[in-house]
C-alpha positions in Angstrom: 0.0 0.0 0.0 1.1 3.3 -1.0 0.6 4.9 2.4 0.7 9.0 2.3 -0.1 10.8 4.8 -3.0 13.3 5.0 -2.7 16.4 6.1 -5.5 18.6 4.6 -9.0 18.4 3.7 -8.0 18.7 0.0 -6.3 15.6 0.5 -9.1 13.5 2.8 -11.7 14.9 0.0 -9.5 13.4 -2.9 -9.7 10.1 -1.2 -13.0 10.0 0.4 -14.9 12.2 -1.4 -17.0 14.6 1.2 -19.9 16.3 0.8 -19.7 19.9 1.0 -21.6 20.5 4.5 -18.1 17.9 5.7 -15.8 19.6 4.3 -17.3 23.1 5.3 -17.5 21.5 8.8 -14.0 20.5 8.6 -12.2 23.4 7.3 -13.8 24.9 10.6 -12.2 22.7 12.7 -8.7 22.5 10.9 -8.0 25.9 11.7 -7.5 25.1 14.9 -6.7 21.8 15.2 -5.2 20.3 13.0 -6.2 17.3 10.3 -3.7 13.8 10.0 -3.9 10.1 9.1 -2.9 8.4 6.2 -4.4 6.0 3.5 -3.8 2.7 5.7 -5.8 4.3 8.8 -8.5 5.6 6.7 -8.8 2.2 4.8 -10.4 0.9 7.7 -13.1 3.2 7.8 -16.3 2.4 6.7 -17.3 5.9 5.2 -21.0 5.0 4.6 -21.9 4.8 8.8 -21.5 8.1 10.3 -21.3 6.2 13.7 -18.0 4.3 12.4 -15.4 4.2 15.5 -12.8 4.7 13.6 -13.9 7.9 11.9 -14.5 9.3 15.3 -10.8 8.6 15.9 -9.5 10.8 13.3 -12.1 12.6 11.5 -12.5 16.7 12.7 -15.8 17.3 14.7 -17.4 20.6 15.0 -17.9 19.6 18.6 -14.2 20.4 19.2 -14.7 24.0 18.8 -16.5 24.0 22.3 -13.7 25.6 24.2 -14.5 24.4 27.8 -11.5 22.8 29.3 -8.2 23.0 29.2 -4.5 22.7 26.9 -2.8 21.0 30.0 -5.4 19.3 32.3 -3.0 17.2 33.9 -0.8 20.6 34.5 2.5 18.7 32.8 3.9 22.0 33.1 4.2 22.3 36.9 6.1 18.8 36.9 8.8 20.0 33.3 12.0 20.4 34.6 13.5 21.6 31.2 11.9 21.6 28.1 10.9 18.4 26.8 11.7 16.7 30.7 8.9 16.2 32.6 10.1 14.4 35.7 6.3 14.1 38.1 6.9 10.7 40.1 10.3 9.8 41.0 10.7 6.7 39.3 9.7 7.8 36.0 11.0 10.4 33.7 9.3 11.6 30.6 11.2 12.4 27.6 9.3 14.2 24.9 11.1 13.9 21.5 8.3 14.5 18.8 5.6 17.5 18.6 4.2 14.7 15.2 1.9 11.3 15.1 1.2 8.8 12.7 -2.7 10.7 13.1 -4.1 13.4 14.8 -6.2 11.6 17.6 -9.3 14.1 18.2 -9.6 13.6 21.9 -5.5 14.0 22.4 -5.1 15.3 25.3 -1.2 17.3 24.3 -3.0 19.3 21.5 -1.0 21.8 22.8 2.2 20.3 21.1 0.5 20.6 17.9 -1.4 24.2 18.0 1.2 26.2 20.0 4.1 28.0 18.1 6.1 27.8 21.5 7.6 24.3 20.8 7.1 21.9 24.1 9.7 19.1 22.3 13.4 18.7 23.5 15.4 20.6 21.2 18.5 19.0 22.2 18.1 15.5 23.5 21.6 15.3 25.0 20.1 17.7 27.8 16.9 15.3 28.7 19.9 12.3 29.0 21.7 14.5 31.0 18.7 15.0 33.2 17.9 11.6 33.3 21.8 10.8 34.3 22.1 13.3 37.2 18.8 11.8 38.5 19.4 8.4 40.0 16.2 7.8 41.6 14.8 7.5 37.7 14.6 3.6 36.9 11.9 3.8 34.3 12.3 6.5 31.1 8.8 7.0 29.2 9.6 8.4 25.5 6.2 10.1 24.1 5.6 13.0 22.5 3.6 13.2 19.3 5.0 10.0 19.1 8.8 8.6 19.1 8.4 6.4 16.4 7.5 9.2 13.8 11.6 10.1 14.3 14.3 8.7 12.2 15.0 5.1 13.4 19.0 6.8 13.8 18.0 9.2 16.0 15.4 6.8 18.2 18.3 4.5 17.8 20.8 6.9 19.6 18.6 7.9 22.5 17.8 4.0 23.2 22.1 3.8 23.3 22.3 7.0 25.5 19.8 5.7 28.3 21.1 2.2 28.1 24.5 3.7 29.3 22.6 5.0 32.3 22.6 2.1 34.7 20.0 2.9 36.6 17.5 3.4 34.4 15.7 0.0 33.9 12.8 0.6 31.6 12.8 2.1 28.3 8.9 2.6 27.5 7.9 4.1 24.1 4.1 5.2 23.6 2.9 5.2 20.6 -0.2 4.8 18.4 2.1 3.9 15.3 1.5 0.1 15.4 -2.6 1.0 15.0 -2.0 4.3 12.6 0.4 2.7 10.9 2.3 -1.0 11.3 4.3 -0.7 8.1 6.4 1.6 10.1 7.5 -1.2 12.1 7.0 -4.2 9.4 9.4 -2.0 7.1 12.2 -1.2 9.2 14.1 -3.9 10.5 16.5 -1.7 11.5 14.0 -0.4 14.5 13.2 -4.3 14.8 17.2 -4.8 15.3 17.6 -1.5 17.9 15.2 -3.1 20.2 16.4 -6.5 20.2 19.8 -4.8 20.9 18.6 -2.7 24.1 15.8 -4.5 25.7 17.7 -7.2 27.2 16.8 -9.9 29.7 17.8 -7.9 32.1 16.5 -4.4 31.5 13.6 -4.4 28.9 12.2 -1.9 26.6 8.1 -1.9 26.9 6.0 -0.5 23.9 3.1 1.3 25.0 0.6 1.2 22.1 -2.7 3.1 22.2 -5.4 0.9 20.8 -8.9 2.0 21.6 -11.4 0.3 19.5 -10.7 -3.8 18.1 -11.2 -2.7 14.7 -7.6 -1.2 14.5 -6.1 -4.6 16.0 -6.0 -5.8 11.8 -3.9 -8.5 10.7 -1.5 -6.0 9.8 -1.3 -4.7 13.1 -1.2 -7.5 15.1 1.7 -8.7 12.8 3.9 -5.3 13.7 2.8 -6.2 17.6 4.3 -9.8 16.6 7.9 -8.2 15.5 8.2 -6.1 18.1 7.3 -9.1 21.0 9.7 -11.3 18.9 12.5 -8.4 19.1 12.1 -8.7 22.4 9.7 -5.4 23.5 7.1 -6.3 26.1 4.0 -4.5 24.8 1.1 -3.0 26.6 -1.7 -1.2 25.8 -3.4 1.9 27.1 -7.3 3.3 25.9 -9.0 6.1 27.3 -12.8 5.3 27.5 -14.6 7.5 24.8 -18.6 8.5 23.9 -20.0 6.6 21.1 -16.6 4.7 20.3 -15.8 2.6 23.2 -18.4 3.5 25.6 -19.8 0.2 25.8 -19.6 -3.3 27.7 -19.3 -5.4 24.4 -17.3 -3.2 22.5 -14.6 -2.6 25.3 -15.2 -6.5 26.0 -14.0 -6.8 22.4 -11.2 -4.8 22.8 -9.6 -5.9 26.2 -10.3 -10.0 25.2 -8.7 -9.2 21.9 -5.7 -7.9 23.0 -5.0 -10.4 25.8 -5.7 -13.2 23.1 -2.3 -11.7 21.1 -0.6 -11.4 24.3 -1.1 -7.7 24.8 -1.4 -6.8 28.2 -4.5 -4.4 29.0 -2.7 -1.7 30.9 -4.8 1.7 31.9 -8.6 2.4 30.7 -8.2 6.5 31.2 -10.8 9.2 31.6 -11.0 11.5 29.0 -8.8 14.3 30.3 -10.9 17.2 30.0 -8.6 19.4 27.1 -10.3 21.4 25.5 -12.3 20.6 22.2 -13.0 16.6 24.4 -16.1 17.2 26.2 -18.3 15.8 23.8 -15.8 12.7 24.3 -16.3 12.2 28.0 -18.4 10.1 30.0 -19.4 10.6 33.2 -16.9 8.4 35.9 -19.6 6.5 37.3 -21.0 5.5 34.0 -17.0 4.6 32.6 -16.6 2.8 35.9 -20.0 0.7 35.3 -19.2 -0.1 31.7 -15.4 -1.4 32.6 -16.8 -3.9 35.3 -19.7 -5.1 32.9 -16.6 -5.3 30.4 -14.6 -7.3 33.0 -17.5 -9.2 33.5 -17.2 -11.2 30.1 -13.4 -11.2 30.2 -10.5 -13.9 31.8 -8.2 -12.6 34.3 -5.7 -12.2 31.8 -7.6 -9.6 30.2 -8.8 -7.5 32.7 -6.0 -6.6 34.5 -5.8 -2.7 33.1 -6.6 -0.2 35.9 -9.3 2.7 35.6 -7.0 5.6 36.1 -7.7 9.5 36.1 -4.3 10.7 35.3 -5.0 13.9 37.2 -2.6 17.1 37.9 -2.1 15.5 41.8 -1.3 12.1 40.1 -2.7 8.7 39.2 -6.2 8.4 40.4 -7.8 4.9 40.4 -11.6 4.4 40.7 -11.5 1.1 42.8 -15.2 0.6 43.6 -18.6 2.1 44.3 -20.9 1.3 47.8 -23.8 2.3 48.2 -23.9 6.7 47.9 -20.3 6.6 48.2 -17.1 5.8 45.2 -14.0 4.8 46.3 -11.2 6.0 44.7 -7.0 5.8 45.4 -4.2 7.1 44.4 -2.6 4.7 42.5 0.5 7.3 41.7 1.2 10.6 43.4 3.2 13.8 42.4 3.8 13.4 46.4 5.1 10.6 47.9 2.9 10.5 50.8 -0.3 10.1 49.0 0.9 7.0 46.9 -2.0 4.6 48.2 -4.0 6.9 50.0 -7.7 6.2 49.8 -10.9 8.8 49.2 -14.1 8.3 49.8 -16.5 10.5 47.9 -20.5 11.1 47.7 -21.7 9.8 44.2 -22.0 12.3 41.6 -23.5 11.0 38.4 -22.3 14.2 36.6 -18.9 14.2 37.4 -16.7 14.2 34.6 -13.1 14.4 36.2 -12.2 14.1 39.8 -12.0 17.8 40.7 -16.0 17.5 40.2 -16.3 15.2 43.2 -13.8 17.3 45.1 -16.0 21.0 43.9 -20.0 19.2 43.7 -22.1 21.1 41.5 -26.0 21.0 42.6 -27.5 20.1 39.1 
């Protein structure tokens, strides 16, 4: 497959053919965030249901001009330590190396990185190393972005060499959506296939955090790039934030977390949408996620439901562990301060609450 990437309405309207109310609807959107995919992505969509998952995924929205919320909900700038660091919980450093993805997820939650002129990205990696080196408390380095695989395989290749010369850092994870936008990006470049073999050793592995949210991007294509990358030796996990009208449901998310253990991808987080602006219209309310996950569990092996249902809120990692009666119980499964690692809230029901700072501030509806 001949697999450009898209970039512009011109482009998506030469392959898809829009109406004009779409692509007057789009161009709205577009100019101010932004429009990518490629042909592989959009392949999979079946253009004649407007309800298609996948569409949802990628496709602009007018919805996203609704400008409640915010461009860092999760306030990564209070925890960057220099630009393109962010350094929040002690044993994990985030190195962000790419402001560009394989597509242009709708709900992302950095849209920041793609609609600010200030640049958020490292400029010069050989200060985020450096960071990483002076900081021995750091065992697990997170590369994200935009993604890391969107970079030259050299220069991915020379980062992976830098922090394996670090020796306490332990874990090399790299999110990315690549092996769902785009698995020929992995397929076609043994040279990536080789770097990982190289630096995820027995000892100290590299884990690939993918970002499949619906089954229908788990092809045979991509479950073959998943295959190479297991076989190179990556341990590979997946992550999904739970989504209106795409994953919002017990036998679709049953689909998902079932198909992923089959392949022997481990179900990691299930994440509120973080409320950035342009994702309201994405969010369901946390008692109706949490209900939907255990219905989902429900139908699944232990294997697969092992991810946690996290709120990755500015105070840290919040887990929603269980519901009694008028109350939710929720945790903190990770803290930006140590002393609230594990520390347990109890909170009044609010079937309106979309983030935790709504339990914390009740609103009388």
């Amino acid at each position: 497959m001949n697999n450009r990437y898209i970039n512009d309405i011109d482009e998506l309207d030469n392959l898809v053919s829009l109406n004009l109310q779409q692509r007057l609807s789009m161009e709205r959107v577009v100019e101010v965030f932004p429009l990518r995919s490629n042909e592989y992505y959009l392949s999979l969509i079946n253009w004649e249901d407007p309800e298609d998952p996948l569409k949802k995924i990628v496709v602009p929205d007018e919805r996203e001009l609704d400008e409640s919320g915010s461009l860092d909900p999760s306030a990564e700038k209070n925890y960057t330590k220099r630009r393109g660091v962010q350094h929040k919980y002690d044993q994990t450093a985030l190195l962000l190396l790419s402001d560009l993805c394989g597509g242009f997820c709708r709900f992302c939650f950095r849209k920041r990185l793609f609609i600010n002129e200030e640049r958020e990205i490292m400029k010069d990696i050989s200060s985020g190393i450096d960071y990483v080196r002076n900081h021995p408390e750091v065992t697990d380095v997170l590369l994200t972005g935009g993604d890391p695989l969107m970079l030259p395989t050299g220069t991915l290749e020379r980062v992976l060499a830098d922090l394996r010369e670090i020796d306490h850092v332990q874990i090399i994870r790299i999110g990315t959506k690549m092996p769902a936008y785009n698995p020929f990006r992995i397929l076609k470049d043994q040279r990536l296939l080789d770097a990982i073999h190289r630096y995820s050793t027995p000892e100290k592995r590299i884990y690939i955090m993918t970002h499949f949210t619906h089954a229908n991007e788990l092809t045979d294509v991509a479950i073959q790039a998943l295959d190479r990358l297991k076989m190179s030796g990556a341990l590979v996990v997946n992550q999904t934030p739970l989504l209106k009208t795409i994953n919002d449901h017990p036998v679709i998310l049953t689909q998902l977390l079932r198909k992923l253990a089959f392949i022997g991808v481990q179900p990691y987080y299930i994440f509120q949408c973080r409320p950035t602006i342009g994702n309201r219209f994405f969010a369901v309310p946390v008692e109706r996620s949490y209900d939907i996950i255990q219905r989902a569990f429900a139908q699944c092996s232990g294997l697969a439901k092992r991810a946690r249902y996290i709120m990755s809120h500015a105070t840290g990692k919040i887990e929603v562990m269980g519901e009694l009666g008028d109350r939710i119980l929720m945790r903190y499964h990770q803290a930006a301060f140590r002393e609230k690692i594990g520390e347990c809230m109890i909170f009044k029901k609010n079937p309106h609450a979309m983030w935790f700072d709504d339990y914390l501030h009740p609103i009388d509806y």
